[in-house]
N, C-alpha and C positions, 0 to 999 in steps of 0.2 A: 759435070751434070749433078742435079743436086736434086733429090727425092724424098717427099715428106708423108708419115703418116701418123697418125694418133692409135695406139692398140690397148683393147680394153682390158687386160690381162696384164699383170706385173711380173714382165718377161725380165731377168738377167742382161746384161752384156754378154754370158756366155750360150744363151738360149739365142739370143741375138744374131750371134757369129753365126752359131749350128746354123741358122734357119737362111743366113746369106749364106755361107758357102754350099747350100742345098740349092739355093736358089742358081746363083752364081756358076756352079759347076761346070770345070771343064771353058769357064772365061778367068776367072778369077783366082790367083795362085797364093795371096796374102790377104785377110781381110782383117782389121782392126781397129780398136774404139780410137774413135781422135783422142787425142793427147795436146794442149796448146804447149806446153811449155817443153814440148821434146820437139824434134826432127825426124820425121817419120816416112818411112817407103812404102805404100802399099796399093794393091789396083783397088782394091775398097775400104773406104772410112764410115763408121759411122758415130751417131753422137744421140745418147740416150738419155734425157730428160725427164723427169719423174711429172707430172700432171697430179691436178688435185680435180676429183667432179666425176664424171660417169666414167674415162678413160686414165689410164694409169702412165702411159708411155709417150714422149715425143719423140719420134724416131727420124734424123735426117741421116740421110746417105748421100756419097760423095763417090764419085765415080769417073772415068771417062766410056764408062762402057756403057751404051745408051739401051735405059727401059723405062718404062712408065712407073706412075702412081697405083694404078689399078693393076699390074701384073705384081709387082711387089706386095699391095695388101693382100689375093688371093694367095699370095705363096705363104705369107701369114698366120692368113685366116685356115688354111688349108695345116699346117703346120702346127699351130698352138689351138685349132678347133675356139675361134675367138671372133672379134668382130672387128673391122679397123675401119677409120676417116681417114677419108683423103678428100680433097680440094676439089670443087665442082667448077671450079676456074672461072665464076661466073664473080659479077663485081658486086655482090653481096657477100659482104664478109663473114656475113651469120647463117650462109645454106652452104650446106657440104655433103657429101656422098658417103652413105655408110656400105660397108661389105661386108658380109657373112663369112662362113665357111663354105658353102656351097657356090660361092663365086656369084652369087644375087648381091645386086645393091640396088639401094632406096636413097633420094632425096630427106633428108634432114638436116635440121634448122636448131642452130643453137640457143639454148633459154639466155638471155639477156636480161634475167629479171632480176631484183633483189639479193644478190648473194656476194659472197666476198668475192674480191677483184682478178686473180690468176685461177680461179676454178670453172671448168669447163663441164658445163652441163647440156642433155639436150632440151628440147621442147618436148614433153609429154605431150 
């Protein structure tokens, strides 16, 4: 299973682990950044991607242990006191769900306007 979220914060790989094995707890006995070029054993992967625009973080997670988009950004948001995107699973590419820290989320819509090509910003 594979879990995606954008965090507005310039979290580590090692803030990263902390915040899954808090998460994870008590399911999860190895967690580690993927690595392509090794062979690697562990119940969770993740892979952290640096973002240019209002969010700093591309965060996939790799797993067989089944959770969602929205309990991973809470544990997050909850965690680094931040805000994170996840996927409104709707077939508009440019609306996505924002989360707070207090586990509130809102409907927002990415700016498509004028600006360089890999930077992600929202609609003010």
């Amino acid at each position: 299973m594979m879990n995606c979220i954008f965090i507005k914060n310039c979290i580590g790989e090692e803030g990263i682990r902390e915040c899954l094995a808090d998460f994870f707890r008590g399911q999860a006995s190895t967690i580690k950044a993927l690595d392509y070029n090794k062979k690697q054993d562990a119940d969770v992967f993740f892979e952290a991607n640096p973002m240019k625009g209002d969010y700093c973080v591309n965060l996939s997670i790799y797993s067989e242990i089944r959770t969602t988009d929205k309990a991973l950004a809470v544990a997050f948001c909850r965690f680094f006191k931040t805000e994170v995107i996840i996927s409104d699973e709707s077939l508009n590419p440019y609306s996505w769900i924002l989360v707070n820290s207090e586990g509130e989320e809102r409907q927002v819509y990415e700016d498509t306007g004028d600006h360089e090509e890999d930077v992600f910003l929202l609609r003010r």
